[in-house]
Backbone as a ProteinNet text record, in pm:
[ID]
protein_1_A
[PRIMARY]
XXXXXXXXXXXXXXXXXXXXXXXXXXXXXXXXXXXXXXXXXXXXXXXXXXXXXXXXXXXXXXXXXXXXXXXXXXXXXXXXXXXXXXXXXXXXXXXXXXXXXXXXXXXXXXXXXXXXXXXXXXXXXXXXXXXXXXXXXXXXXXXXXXXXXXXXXXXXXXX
[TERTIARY]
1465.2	1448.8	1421.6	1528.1	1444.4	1315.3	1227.7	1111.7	1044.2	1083.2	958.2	988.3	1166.2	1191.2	1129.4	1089.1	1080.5	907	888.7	737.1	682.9	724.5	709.7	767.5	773.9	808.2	678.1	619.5	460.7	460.6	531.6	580.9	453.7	436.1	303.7	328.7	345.6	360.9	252.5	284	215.6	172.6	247.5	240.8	351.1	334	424.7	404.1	509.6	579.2	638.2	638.2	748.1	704.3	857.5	844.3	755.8	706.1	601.9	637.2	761.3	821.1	714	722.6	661.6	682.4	811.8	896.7	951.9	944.9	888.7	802	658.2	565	509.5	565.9	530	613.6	698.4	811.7	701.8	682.6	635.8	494.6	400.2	294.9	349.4	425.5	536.4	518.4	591.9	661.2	514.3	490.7	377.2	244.5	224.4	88.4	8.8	-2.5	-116.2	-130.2	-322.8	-282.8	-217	-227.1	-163.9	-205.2	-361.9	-400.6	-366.9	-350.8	-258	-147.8	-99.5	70.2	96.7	119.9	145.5	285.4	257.4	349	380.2	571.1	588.4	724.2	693.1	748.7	915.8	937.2	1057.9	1119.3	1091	1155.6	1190.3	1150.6	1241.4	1365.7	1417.7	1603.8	1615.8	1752.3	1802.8	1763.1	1716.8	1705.2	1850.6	1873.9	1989	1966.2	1816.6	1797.1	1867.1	1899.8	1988.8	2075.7	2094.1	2209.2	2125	1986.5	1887.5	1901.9	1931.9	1941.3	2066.1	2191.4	2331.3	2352.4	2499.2	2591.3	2690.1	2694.9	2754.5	2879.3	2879.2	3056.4	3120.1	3063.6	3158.9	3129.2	3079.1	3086.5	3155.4	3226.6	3315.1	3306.9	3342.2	3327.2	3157.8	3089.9	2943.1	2925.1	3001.3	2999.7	3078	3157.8	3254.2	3159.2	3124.1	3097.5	2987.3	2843.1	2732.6	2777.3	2910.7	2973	3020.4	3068.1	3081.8	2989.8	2850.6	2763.5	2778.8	2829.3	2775.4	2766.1	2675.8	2644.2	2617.9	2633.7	2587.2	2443	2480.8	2282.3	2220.5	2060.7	1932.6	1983.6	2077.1	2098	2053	1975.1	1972	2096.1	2094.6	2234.3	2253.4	2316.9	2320	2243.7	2281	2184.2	2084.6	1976.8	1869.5	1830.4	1854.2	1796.3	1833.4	1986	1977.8	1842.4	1810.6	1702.3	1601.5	1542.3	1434.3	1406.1	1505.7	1495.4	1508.3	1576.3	1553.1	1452.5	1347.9	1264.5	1143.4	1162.8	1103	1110.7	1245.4	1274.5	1166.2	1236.2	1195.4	1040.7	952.7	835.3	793.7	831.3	836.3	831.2	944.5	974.4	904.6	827.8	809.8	693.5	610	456.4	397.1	272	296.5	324.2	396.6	514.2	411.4	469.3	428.4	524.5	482.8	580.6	658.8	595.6	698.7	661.4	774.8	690.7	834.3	717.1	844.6	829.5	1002.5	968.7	1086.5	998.7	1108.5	1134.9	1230.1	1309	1384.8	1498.9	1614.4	1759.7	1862.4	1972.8	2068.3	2041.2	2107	1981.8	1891.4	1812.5	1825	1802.8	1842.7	1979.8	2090.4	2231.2	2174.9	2082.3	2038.9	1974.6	1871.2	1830.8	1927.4	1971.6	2115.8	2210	2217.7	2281.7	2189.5	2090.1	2003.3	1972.9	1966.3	1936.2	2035.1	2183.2	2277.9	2360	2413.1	2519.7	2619.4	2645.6	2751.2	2759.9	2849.8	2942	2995.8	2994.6	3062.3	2933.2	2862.4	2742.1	2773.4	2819	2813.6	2894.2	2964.9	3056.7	2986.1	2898.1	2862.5	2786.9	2816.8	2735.1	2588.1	2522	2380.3	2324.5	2284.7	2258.1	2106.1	2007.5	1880.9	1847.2	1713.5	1628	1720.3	1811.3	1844.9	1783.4	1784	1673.1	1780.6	1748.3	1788.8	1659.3	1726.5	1642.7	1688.2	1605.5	1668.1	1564.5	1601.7	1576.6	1587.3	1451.2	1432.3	1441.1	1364.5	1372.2	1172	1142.6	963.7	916.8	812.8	747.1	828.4	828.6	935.5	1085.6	1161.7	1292.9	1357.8	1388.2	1527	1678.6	1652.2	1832.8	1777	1857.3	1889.1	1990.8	1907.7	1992.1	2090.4	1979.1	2074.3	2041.3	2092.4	2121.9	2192.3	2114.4	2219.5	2107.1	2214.5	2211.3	2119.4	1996.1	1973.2	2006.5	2126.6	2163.9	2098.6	2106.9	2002.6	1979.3	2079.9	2020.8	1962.5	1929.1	1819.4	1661.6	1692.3	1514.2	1455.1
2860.1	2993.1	2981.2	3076.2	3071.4	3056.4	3188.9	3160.9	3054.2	3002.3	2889.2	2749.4	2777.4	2666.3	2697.5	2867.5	2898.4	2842.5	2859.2	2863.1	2720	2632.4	2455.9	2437	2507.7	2515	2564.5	2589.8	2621.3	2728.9	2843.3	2917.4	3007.2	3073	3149.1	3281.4	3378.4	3497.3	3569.5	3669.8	3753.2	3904.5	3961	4028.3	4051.4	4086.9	4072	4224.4	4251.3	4367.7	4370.7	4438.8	4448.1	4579.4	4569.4	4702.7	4691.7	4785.3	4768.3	4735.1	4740	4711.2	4548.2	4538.8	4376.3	4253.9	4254.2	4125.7	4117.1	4195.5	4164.6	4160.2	4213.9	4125.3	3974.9	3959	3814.3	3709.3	3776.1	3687.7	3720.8	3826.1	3789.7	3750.5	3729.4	3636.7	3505.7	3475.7	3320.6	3278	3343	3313.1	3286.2	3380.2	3458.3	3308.1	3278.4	3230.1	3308.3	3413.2	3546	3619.4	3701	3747.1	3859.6	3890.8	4020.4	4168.7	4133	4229.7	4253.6	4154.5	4105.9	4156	4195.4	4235.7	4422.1	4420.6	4584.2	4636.4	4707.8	4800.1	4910	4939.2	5013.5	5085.8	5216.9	5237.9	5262.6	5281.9	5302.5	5137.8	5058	4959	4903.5	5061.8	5031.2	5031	4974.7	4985.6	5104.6	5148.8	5295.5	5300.2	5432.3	5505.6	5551.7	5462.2	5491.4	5579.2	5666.2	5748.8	5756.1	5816.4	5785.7	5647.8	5590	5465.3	5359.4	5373.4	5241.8	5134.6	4996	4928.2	4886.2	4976.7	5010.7	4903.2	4827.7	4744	4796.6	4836.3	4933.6	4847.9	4786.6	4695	4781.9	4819.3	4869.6	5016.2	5097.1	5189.5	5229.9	5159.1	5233	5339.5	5463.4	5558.3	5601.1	5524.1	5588.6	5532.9	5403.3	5363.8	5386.3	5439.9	5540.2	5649.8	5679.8	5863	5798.5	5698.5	5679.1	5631.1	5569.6	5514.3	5570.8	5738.2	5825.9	5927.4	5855.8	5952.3	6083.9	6117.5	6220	6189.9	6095.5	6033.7	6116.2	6067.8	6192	6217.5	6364.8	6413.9	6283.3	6295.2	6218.3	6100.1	6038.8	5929.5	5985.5	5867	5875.7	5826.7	5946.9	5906.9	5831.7	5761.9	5661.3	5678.7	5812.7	5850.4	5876	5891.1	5916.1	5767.2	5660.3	5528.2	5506.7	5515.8	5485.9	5551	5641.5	5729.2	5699.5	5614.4	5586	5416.3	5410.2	5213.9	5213.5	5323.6	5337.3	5342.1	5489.1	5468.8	5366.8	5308.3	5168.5	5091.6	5063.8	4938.6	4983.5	5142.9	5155.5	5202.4	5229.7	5219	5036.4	4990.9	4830.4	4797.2	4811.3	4758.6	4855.8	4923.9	5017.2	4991.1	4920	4903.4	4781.9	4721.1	4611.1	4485.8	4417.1	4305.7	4221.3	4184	4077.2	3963.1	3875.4	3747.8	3702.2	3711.1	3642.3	3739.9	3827.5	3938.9	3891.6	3877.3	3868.6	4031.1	4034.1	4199.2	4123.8	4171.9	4158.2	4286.9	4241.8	4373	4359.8	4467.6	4455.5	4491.4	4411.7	4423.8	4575.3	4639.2	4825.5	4822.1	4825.6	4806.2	4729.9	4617.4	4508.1	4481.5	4585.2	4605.6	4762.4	4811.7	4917	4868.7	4746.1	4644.9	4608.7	4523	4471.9	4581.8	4611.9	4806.6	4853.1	4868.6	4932.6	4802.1	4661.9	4580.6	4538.8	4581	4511.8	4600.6	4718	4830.2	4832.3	4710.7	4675	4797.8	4849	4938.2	4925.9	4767.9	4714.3	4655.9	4706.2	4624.3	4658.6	4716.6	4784.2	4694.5	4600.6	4503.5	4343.9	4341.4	4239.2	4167.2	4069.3	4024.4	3957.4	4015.3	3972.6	3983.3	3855.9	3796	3841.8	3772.7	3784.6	3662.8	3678.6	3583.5	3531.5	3603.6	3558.9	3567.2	3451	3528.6	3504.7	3667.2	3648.7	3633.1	3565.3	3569.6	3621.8	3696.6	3822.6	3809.3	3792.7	3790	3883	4011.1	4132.7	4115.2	4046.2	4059.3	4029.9	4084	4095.7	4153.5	4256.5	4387.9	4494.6	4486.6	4653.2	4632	4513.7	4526.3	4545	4657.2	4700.5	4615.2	4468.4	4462.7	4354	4340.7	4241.2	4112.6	3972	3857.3	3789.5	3791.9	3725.2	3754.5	3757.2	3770.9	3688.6	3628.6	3543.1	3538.5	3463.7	3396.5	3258.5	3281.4	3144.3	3055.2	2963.2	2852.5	2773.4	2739.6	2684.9	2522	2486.5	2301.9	2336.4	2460.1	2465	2500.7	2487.1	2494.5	2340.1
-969.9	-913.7	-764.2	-695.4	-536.2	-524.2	-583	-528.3	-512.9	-619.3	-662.1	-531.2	-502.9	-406.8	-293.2	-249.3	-139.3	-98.3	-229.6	-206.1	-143.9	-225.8	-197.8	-37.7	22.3	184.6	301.2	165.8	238.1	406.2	346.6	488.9	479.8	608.7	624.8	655.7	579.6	581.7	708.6	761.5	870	754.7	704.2	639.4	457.6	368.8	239	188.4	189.2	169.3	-4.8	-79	-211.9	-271.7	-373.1	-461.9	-499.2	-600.2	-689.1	-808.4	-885.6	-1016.3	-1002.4	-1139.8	-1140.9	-1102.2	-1180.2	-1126.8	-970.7	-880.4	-729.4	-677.1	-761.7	-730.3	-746	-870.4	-923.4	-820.1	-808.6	-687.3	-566.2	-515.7	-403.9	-375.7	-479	-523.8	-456.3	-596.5	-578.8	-441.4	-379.3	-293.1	-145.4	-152.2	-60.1	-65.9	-199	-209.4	-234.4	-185.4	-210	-278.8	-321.5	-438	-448.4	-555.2	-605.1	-504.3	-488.6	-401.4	-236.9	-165.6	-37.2	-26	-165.1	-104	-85.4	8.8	7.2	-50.4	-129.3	-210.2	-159.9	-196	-115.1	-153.1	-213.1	-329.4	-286.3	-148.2	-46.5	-92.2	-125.7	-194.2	-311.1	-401.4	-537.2	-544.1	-698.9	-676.9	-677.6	-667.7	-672.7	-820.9	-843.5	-959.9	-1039.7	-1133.3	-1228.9	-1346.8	-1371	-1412.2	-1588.2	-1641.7	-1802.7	-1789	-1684.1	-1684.3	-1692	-1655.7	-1634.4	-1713.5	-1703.9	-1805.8	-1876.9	-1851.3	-1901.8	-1814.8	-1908.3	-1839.3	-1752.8	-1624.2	-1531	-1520.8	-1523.4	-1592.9	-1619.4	-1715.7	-1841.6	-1790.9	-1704.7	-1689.9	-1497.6	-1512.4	-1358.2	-1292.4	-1383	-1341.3	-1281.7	-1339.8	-1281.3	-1119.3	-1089.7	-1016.4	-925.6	-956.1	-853.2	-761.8	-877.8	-870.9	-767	-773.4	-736.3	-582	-524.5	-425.1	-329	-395.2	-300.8	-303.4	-350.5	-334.5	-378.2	-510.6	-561.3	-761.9	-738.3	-890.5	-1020.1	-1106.6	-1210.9	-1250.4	-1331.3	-1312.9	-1329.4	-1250.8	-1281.4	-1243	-1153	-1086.5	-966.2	-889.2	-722.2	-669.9	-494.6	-435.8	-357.2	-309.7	-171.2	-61.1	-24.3	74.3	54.6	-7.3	-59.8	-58.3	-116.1	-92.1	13	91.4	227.9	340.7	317.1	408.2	340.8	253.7	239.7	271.7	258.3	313.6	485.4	527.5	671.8	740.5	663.3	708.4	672.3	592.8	531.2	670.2	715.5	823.5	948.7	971.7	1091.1	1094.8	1042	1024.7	1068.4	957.9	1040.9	1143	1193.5	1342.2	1433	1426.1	1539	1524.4	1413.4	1413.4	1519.2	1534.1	1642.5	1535.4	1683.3	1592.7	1482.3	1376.5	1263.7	1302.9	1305.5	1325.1	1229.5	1099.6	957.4	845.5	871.2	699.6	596.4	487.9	375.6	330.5	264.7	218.4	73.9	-53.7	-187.6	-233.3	-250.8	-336.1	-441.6	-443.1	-533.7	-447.6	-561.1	-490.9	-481.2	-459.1	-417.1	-283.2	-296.4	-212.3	-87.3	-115.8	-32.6	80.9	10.7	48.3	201.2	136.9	210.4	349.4	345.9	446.7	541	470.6	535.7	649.8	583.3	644.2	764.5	708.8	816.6	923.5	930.8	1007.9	1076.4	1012	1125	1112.4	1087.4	1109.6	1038.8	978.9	882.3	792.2	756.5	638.5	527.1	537.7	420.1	296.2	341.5	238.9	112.6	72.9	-119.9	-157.6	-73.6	-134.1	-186	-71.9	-89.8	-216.9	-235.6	-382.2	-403.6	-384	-410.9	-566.9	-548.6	-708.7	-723	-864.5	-827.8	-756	-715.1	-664.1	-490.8	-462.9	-364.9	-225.1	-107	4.4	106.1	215.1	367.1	462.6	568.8	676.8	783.3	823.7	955.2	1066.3	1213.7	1306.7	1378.6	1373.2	1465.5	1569.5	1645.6	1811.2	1836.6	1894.3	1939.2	2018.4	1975.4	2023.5	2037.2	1933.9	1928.1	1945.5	1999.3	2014.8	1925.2	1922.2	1756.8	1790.8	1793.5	1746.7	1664.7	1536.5	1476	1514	1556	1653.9	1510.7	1397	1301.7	1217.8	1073.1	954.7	848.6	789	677.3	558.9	483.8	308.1	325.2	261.2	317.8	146.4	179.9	93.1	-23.1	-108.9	-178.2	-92	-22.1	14.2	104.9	202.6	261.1	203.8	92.2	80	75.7
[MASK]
+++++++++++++++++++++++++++++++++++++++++++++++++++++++++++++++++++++++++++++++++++++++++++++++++++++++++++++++++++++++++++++++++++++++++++++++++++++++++++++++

């Protein structure tokens, strides 16, 4: 599991950020070193709400994924934009606070595609394939500078 590789790297978090669902906390425990109580929760980083689909093999259901892609999903699904504008203001609350040097933030992948998006402008994120347990490392800038210098996949032979 990533985490567990990430963790044996003995990195020093400034601040740890995650959903509140469980299994991103236990990851970001993992990962973090810290306890449970240390990590701030933050509910702007749950997955999108699939509402009656929760749990469904969306494989096999296309059409929901259509419909959810051009943003107008079916009842009791959340819409793109609605997680897009809440992971936004997730980021930018961030970056506008005074700088943290190394924050981990866990999440999920609809989520995470929303990060990505909001940290580097890219359009194409809904394509991209993010697995679980996968980690990026993103390079804000310092004291407030909003550009993102880099962005990537960090590899498994780099841990």
């Amino acid at each position: 599991m990533a985490g567990e590789k990430l963790s044996k790297k003995n990195l020093i978090f400034d601040a740890v950020y995650s959903s509140p669902l469980q299994r991103a906390l236990d990851t970001a425990v993992l990962v973090s070193g810290r306890r449970r109580e240390e990590i701030r929760t933050d509910e702007r980083l749950l997955e999108i709400d699939l509402g009656p689909y929760d749990g469904a093999d969306l494989k096999q259901s296309f059409p929901v994924i259509r419909q959810l892609m051009e943003n107008r999903p079916p009842e009791g699904v959340e819409k793109i934009s609605s997680l897009e504008a809440r992971i936004s203001d997730f980021v930018w609350e961030l970056t506008s606070s005074p700088c943290e040097q190394r924050v981990l933030i866990v999440t999920h992948g609809v989520a995470m595609r929303g990060i990505i998006r909001e940290l580097t402008g890219r359009e194409d994120v809904w394509g991209i394939n993010i697995g679980n347990c996968e980690i990026y490392e993103a390079d804000i800038g310092s004291h407030g500078c909003w550009s993102c210098r880099s962005f990537q996949r960090l590899e498994e032979a780099e841990f």
